[in-house]
Each structure stands twice: as C-alpha cells, then as structure tokens.
Backbone as numpy.savetxt, mean C-alpha at the origin, in Angstrom:
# Nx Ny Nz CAx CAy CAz Cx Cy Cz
-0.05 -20.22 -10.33 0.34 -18.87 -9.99 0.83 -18.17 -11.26
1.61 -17.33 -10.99 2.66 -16.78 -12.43 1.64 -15.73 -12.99
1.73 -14.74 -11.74 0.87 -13.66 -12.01 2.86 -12.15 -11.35
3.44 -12.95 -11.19 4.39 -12.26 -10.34 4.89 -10.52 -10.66
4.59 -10.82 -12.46 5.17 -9.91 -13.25 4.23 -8.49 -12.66
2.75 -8.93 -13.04 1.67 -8.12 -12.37 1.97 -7.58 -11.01
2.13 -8.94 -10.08 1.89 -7.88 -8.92 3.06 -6.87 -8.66
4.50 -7.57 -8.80 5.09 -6.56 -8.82 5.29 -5.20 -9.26
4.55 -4.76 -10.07 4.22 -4.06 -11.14 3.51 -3.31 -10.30
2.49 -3.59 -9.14 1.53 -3.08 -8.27 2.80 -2.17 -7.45
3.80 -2.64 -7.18 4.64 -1.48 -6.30 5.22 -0.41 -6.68
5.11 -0.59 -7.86 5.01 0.90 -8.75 4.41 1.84 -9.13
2.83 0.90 -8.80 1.83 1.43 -9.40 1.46 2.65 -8.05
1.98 1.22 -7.03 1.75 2.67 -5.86 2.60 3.60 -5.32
2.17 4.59 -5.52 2.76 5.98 -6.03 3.35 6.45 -4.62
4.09 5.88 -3.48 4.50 6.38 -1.96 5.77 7.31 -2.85
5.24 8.49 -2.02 6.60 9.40 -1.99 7.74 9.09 -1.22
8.88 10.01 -1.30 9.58 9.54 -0.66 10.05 10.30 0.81
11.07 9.77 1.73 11.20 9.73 3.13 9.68 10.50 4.17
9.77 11.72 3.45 8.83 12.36 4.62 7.57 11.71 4.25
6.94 11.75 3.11 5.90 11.12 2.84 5.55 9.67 3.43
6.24 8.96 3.25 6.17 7.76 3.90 6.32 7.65 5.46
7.39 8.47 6.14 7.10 8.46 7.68 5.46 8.91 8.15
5.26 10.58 7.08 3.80 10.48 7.60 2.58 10.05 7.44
2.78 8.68 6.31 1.63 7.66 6.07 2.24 6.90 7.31
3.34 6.10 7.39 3.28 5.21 8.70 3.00 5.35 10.06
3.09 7.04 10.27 2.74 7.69 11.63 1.08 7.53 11.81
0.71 8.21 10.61 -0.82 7.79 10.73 -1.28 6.55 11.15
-0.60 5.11 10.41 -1.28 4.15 10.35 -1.24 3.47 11.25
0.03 4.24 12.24 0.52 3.86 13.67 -0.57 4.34 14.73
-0.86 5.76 14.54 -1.65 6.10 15.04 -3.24 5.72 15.11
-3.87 5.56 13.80 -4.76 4.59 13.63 -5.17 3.17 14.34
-4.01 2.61 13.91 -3.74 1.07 14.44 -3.41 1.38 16.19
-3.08 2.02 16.71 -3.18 1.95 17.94 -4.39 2.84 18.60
-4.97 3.69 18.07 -7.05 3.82 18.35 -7.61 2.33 18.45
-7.62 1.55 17.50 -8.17 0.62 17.39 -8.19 -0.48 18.14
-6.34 -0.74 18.45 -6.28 -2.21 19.23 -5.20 -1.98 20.33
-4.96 -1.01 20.57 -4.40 -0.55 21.67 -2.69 -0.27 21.60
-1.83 -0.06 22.52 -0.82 0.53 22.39 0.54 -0.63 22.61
0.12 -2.12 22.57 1.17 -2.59 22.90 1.49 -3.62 22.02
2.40 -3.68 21.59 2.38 -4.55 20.29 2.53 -5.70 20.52
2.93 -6.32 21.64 2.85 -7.85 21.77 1.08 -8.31 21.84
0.39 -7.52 21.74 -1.29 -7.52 21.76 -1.78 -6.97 20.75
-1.12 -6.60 19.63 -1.82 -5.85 18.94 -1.20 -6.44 17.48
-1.43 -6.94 16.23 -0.06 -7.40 15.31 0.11 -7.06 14.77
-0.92 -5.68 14.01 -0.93 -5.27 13.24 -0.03 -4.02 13.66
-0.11 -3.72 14.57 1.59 -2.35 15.18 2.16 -2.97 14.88
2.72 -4.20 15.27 3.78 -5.22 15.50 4.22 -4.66 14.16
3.88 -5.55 12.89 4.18 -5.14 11.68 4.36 -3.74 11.19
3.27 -2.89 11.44 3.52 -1.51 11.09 5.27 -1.02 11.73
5.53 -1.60 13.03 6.66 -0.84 13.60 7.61 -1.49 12.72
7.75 -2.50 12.44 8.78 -3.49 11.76 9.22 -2.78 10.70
8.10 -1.89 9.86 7.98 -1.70 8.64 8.94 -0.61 9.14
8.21 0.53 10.10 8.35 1.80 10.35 10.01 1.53 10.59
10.83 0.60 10.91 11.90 1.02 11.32 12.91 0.44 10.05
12.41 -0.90 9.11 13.31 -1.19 7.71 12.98 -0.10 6.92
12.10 1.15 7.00 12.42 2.37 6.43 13.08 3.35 6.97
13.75 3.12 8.25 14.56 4.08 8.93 14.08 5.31 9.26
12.86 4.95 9.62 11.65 6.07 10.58 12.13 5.93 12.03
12.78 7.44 12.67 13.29 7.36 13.58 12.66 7.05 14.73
12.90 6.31 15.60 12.44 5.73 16.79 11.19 6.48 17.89
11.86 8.05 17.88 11.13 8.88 18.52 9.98 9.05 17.65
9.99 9.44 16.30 9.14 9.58 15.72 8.10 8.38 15.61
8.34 6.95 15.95 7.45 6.05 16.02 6.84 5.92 17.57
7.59 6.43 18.56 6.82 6.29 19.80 5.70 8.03 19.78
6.33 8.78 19.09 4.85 10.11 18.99 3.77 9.32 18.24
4.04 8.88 17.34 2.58 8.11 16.99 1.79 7.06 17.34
2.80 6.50 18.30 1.97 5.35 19.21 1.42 6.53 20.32
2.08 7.38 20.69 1.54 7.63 22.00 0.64 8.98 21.59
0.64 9.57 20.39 -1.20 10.17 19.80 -1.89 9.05 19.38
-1.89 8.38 19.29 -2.92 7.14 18.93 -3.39 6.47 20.72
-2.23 7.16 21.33 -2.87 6.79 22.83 -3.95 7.81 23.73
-3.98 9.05 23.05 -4.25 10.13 23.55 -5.51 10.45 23.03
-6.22 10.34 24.37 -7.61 10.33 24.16 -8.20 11.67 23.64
-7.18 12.57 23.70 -7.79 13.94 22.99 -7.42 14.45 21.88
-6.63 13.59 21.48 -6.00 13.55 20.00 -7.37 13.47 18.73
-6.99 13.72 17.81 -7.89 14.08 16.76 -7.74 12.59 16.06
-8.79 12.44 15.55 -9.04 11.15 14.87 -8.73 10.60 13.64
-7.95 10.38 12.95 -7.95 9.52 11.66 -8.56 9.11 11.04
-9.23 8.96 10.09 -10.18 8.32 9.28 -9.38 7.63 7.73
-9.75 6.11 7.79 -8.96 5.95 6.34 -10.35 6.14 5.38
-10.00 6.84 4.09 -10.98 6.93 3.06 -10.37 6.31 2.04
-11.55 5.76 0.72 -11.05 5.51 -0.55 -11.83 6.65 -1.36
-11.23 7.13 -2.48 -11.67 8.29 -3.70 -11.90 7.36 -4.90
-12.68 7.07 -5.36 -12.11 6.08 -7.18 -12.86 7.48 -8.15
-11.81 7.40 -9.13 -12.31 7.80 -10.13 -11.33 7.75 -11.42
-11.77 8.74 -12.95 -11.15 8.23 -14.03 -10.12 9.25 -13.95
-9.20 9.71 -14.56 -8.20 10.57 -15.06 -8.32 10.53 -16.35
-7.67 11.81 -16.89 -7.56 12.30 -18.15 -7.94 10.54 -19.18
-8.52 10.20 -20.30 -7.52 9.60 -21.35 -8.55 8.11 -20.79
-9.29 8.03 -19.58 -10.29 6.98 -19.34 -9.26 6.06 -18.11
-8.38 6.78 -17.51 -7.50 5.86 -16.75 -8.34 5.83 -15.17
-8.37 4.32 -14.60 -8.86 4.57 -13.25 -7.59 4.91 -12.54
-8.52 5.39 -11.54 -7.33 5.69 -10.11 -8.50 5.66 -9.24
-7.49 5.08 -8.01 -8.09 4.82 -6.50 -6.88 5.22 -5.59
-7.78 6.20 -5.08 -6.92 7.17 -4.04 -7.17 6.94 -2.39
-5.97 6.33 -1.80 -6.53 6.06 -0.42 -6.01 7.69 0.13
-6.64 7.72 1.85 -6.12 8.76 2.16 -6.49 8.61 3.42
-5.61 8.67 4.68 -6.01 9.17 6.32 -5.90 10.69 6.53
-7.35 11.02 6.99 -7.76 11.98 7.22 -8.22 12.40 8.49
-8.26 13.80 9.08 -8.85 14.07 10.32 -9.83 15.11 9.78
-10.03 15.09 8.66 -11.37 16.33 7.85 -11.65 16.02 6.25
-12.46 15.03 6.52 -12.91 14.49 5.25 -13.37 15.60 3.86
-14.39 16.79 4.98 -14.48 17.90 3.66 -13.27 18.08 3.09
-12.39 18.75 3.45 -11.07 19.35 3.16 -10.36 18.09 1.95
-10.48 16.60 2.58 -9.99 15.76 1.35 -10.42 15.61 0.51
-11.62 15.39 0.28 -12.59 15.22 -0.64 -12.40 16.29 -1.24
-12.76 17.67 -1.14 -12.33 18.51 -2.25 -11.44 18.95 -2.61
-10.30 18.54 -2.13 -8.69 18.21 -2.91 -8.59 17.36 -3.76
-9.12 16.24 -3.35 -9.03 15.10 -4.36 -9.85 15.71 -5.54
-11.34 16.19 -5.25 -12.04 16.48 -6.86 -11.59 17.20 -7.81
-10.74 18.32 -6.76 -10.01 19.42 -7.65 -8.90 18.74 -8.28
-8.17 17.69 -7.97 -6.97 17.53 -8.86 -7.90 17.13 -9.90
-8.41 15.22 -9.87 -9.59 15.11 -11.05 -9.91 16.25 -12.17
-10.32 17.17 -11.55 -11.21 17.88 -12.76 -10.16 18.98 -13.38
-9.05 19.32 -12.57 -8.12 20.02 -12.98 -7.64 18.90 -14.31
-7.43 17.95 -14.17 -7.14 17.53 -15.32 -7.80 16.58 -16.06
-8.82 16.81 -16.15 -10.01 16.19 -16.97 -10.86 15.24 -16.88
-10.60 14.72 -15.25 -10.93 13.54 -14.97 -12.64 13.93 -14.18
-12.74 12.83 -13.65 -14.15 13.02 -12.66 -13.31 12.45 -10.97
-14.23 12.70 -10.32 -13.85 11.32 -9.23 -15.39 11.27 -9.11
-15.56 9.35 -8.80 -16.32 8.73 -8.81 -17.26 8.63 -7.42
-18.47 7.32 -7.66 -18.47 6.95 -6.26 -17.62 5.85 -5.57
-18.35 5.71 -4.55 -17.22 4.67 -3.84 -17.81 2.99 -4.48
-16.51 2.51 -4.51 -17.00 1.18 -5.09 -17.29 1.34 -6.81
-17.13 2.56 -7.21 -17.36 2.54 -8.35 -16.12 1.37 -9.36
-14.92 1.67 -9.12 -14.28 1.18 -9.73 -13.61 -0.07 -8.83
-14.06 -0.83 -7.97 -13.37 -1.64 -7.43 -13.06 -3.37 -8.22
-14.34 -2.89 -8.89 -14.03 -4.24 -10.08 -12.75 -4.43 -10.96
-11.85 -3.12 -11.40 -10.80 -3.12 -12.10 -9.40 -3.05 -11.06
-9.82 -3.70 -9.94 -7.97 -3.90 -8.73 -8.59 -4.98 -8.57
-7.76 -6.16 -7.75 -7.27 -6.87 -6.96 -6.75 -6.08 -5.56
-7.49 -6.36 -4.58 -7.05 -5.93 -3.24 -6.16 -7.02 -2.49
-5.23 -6.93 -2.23 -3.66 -7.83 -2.04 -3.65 -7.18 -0.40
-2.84 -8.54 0.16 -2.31 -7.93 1.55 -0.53 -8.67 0.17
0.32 -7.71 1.00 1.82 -8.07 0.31 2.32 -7.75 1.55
3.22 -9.03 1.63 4.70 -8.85 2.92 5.34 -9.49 2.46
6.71 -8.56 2.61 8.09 -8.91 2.56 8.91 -9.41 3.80
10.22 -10.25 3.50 10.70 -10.85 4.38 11.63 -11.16 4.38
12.93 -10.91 5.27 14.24 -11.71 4.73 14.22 -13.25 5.02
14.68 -13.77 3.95 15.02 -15.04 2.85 15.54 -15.57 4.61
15.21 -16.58 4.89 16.04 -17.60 5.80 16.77 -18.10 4.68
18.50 -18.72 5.37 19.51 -19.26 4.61 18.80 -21.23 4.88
18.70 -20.93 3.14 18.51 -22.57 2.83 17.11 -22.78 2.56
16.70 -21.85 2.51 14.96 -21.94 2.42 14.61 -22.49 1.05
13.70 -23.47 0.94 13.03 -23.94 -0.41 12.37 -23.34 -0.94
12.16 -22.53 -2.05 11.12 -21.51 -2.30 9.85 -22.66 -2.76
10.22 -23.50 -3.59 9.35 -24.60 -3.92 8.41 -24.79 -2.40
8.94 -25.32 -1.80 8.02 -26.02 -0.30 7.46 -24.85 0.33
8.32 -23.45 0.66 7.92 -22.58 1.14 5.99 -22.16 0.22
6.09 -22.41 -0.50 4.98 -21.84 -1.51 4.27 -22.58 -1.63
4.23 -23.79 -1.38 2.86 -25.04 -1.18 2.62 -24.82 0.45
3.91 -24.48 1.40 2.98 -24.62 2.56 1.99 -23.08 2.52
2.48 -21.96 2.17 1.95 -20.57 2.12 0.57 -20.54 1.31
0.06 -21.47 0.42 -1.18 -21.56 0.07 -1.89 -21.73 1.02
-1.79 -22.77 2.30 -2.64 -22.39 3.03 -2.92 -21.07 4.05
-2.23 -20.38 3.74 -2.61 -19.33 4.64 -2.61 -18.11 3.70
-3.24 -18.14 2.76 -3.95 -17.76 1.94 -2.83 -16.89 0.65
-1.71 -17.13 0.40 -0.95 -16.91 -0.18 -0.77 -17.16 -1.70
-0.84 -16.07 -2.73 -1.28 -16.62 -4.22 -0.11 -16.66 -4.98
0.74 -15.82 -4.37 2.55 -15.10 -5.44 3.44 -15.34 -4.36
4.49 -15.50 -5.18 5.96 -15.51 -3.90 6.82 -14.93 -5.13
7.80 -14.39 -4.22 8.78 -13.61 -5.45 9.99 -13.65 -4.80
10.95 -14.30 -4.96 12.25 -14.04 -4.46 13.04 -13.26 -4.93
13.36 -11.68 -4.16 14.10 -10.81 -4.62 15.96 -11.54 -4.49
16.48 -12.17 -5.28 18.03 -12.54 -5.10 19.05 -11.36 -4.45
19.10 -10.21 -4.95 19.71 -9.10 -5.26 19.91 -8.66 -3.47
18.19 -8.62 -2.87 17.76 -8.22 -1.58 17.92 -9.26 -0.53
17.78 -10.15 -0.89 17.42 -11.72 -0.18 16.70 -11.59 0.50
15.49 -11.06 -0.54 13.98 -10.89 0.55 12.78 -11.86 -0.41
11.82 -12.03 0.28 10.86 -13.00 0.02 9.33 -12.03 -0.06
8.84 -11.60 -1.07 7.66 -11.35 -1.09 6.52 -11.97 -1.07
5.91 -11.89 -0.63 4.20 -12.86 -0.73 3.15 -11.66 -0.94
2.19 -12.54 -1.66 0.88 -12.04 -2.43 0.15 -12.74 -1.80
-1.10 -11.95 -0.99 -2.66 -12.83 -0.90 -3.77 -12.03 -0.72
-4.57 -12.65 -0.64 -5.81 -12.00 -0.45 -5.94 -10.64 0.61
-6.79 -10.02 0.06 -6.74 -8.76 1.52 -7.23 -9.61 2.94
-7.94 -10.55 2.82 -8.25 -11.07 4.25 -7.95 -12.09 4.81
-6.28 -12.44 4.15 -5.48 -13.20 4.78 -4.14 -12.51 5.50
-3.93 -11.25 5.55 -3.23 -10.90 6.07 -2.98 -11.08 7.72
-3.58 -11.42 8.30 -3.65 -12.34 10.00 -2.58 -13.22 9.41
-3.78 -14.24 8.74 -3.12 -15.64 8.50 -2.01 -15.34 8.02
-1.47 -14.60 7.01 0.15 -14.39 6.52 1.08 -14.17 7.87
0.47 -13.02 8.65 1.84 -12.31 9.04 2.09 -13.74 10.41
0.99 -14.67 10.84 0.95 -15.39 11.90 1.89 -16.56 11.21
1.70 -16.45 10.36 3.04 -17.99 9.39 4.35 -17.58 10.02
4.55 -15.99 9.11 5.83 -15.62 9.11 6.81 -15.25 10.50
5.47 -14.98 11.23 6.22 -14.87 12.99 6.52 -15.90 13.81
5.60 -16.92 13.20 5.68 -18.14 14.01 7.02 -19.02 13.48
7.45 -18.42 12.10 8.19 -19.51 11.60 9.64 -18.77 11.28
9.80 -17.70 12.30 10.57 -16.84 11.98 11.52 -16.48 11.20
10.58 -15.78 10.35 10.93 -15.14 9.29 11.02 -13.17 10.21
11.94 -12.48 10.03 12.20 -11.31 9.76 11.38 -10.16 9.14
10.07 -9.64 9.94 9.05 -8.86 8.24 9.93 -7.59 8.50
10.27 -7.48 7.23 10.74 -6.35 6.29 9.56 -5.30 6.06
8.34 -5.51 6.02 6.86 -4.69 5.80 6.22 -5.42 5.50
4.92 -4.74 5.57 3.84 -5.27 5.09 2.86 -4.08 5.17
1.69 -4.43 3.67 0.65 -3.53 2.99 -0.35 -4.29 2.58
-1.30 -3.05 1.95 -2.04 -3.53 0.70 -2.00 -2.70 -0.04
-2.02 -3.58 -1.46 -1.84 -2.87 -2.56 -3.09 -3.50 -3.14
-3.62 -2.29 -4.38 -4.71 -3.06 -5.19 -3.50 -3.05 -6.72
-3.78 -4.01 -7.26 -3.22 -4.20 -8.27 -4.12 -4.64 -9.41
-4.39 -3.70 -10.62 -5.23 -3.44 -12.03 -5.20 -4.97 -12.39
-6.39 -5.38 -13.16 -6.46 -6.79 -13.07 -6.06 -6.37 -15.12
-6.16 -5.34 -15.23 -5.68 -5.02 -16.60 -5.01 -3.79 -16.85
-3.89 -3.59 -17.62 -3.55 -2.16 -17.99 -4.05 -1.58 -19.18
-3.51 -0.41 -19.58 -4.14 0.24 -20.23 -2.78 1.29 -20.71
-2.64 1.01 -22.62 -1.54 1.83 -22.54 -1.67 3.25 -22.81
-0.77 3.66 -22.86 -0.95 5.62 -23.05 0.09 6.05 -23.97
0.18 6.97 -24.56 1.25 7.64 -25.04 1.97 8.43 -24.43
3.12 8.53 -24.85 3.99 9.79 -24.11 3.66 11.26 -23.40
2.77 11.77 -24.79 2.27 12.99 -24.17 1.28 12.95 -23.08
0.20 11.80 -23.21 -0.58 11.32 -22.27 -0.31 11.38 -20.97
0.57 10.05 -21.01 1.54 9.84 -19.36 2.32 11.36 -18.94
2.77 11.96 -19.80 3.35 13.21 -19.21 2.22 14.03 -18.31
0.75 14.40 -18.91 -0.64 15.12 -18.21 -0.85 14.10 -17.16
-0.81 12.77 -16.81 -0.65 12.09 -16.54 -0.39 11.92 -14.65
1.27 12.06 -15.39 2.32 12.44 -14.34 1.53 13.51 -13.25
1.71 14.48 -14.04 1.19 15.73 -13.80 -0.15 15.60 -12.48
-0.94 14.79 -12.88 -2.43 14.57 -11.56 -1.39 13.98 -10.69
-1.03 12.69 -10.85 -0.05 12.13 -9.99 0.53 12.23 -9.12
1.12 13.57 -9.63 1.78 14.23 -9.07 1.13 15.11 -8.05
-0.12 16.20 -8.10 -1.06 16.46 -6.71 -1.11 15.54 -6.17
-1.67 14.62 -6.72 -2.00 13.24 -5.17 -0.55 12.93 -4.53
0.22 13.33 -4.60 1.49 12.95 -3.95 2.24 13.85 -3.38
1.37 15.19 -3.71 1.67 16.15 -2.78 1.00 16.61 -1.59
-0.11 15.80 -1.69 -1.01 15.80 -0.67 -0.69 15.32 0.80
-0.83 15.92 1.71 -0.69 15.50 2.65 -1.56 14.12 3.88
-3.10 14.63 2.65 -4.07 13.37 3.28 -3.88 12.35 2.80
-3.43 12.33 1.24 -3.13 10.87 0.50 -1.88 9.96 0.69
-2.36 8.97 1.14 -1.42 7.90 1.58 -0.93 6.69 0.33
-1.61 6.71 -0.68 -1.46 5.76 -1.51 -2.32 5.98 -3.18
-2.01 6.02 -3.86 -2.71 6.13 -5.38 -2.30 4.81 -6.30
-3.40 4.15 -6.88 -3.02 3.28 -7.98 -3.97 3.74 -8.87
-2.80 2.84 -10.03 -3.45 3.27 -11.49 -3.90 1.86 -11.98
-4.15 2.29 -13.28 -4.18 0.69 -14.23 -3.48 1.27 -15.21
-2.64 2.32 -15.12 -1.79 2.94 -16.57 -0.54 2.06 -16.68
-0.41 1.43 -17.91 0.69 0.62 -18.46 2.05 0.84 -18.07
2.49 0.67 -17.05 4.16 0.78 -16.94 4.87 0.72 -18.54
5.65 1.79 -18.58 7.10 1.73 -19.67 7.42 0.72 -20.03
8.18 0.07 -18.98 9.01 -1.13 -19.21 8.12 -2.21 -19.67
6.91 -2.31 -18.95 6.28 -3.38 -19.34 5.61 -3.19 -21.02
5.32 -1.86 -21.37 4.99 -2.01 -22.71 6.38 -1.98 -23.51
7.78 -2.19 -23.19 8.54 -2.47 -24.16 8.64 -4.13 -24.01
7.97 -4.69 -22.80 8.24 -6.34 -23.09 7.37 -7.10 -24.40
C-alpha cells in the first residue's frame, strides 16, 4: 500500500462547496438513488449510506425525507449523473461530475467556463487514464481496533488504503470503484458507524503550477463550484503543501 499521502490529497482535490452546496449534491444523490432502487433503505444500501452521510453533515432531516420522497414521485423530473473531462488553462486535466435534469443547459456551462479560461472540454473518456476511480468510506474507529488486522482482513473486500484519522477517530478506506457493495457490506456487518461514503477519482500524477497560474486557476474552479449542476470537480494540479514536502 502507502499510496495514503495521494489519496488523501484526492479530498482536496475534490472541490465540494460548502453547507448548501453539499446538501444539494446529497439531495440529488438521494433523489437519484431512490429512482433507482426504491425508497426504503433497509432495501436499498446505497440510501442507507447516502442518509448516514446526509445526516454526519447535519443535513436537516426534513430536508432528507423531500428528497427521498421526489425521488418517490413519479412526476418529478429526472436526474441524470454526467461526466465533462477536459484541460484548463496551463495543460491541467479536470473531470467535472454533475446531476442534471437538462443536460443542454450543463454542457454549455461547463464549455463556457473551459474556454473562458483557456481551456477546452473534452470527450468523454478522454481523460480517464490520468484518475484512479476510488469508492472512499469513512468510519468511526471501534475502541481497540487493530489497524494492522483490520487492513489484511479489508483486502478482501476490495480495499487498497486505510488511514486512521487520530485527531477524528475515524477510519478511512480506499478501493476500487466496484467494491463499494463489498466495502460498505464489511462495515455494516461488522459494525462499524459510516461517517460517509463517495467516489473520488484521484490523479495518478500531479502537475505543478505557479502562483500566478493556480490563482487563473482558482478562478475556473471557482465557476464549477458555483454551479448548481456540478456536484464534484477534480484536478491533477499539485496541492501547496504537497509541493513544499
């Protein structure tokens, strides 16, 4: 393993705004996730988790039963998750997720930030060779837990990183995007507490920039995070801290 530095590095990379932004990516994904597999979470696991998440971010209760119950409503407007890849200013990738109910309308938001600042956006799949697609869940730490044993049994269920936050006394795990079943079925069965759970793609390389750079930078970044369709943006641009290590 001893990739930890990296992935963590991935939760930075993804760019979630804060409170409102994040209730209305989780409302979506609530809403989404209950189109798909229905409205009751002892049947469904992936709510299960989404609600878990929705409430260790202190997404108010009512606000999580409106999005279960438009995700129940057969005349409700539809969701669509999309991916955008393309370069930014300076040769940087970015991959822009986004739930949408009008794909025109995203799509040419997304091109316009791109070209507003020098970038292109791509096709799809264009850049998927430069992420790692990760399922990541967090978890509070059971008292007495071996991180050693915990992490030989978690390989089998498809688990590559473990990270013990001390500070939080939470337990992160890294795996594959199509072990996330197999993860979250460990952690329920062996009760563990999920704190959340995602995916993140995480740059299998960075790429550094200069100051003035990252400032124009910021700047695109910054549209995609004002967006209301975009749920998630990663880069492969060099974290700060990590280029002073």
């Amino acid at each position: 393993m001893g990739r930890a530095f990296e992935y963590r590095k991935a939760r930075i990379m993804a760019r979630n705004s804060k409170n409102s932004k994040m209730f209305s990516k989780l409302s979506k994904e609530i809403t989404m996730c209950v189109k798909a597999s229905g409205p009751d979470p002892d049947n469904n696991s992936r709510l299960r988790t989404l609600i878990a998440t929705a409430k260790s971010a202190s997404m108010p209760k009512d606000t999580i039963d409106r999005a279960i119950k438009k995700g129940s409503d057969t005349d409700a407007g539809n969701y669509k998750e999309l991916t955008y890849e393309g370069y930014g200013p300076f040769g940087i990738a970015i991959v822009v997720e986004a739930a949408t109910d009008n794909n025109t309308r995203t799509v040419a938001n997304v091109r316009s930030y791109f070209t507003k600042y020098g970038g292109t956006l791509g096709t799809s799949g264009s850049l998927s060779f430069l992420f790692a697609h990760k399922s990541v869940f967090t978890v509070k730490a059971k008292e007495g837990v071996d991180m050693d044993e915990l992490e030989l049994e978690l390989i089998d269920y498809g688990v590559d990183e473990l990270y013990f936050d001390e500070e939080e006394n939470t337990i992160t795990a890294y795996g594959e995007y199509e072990s996330y079943a197999q993860m979250q079925q460990y952690f329920e069965e062996n009760g563990f507490e999920i704190v959340s759970a995602e995916f993140v793609r995480i740059p299998n390389d960075t790429k550094e920039v200069t100051p003035e750079q990252r400032e124009t930078l910021d700047k695109l970044l910054a549209k995609f995070d004002e967006d209301e369709d975009v749920t998630n943006v990663f880069t492969n641009i060099k974290e700060e801290d990590e280029e002073e290590e």
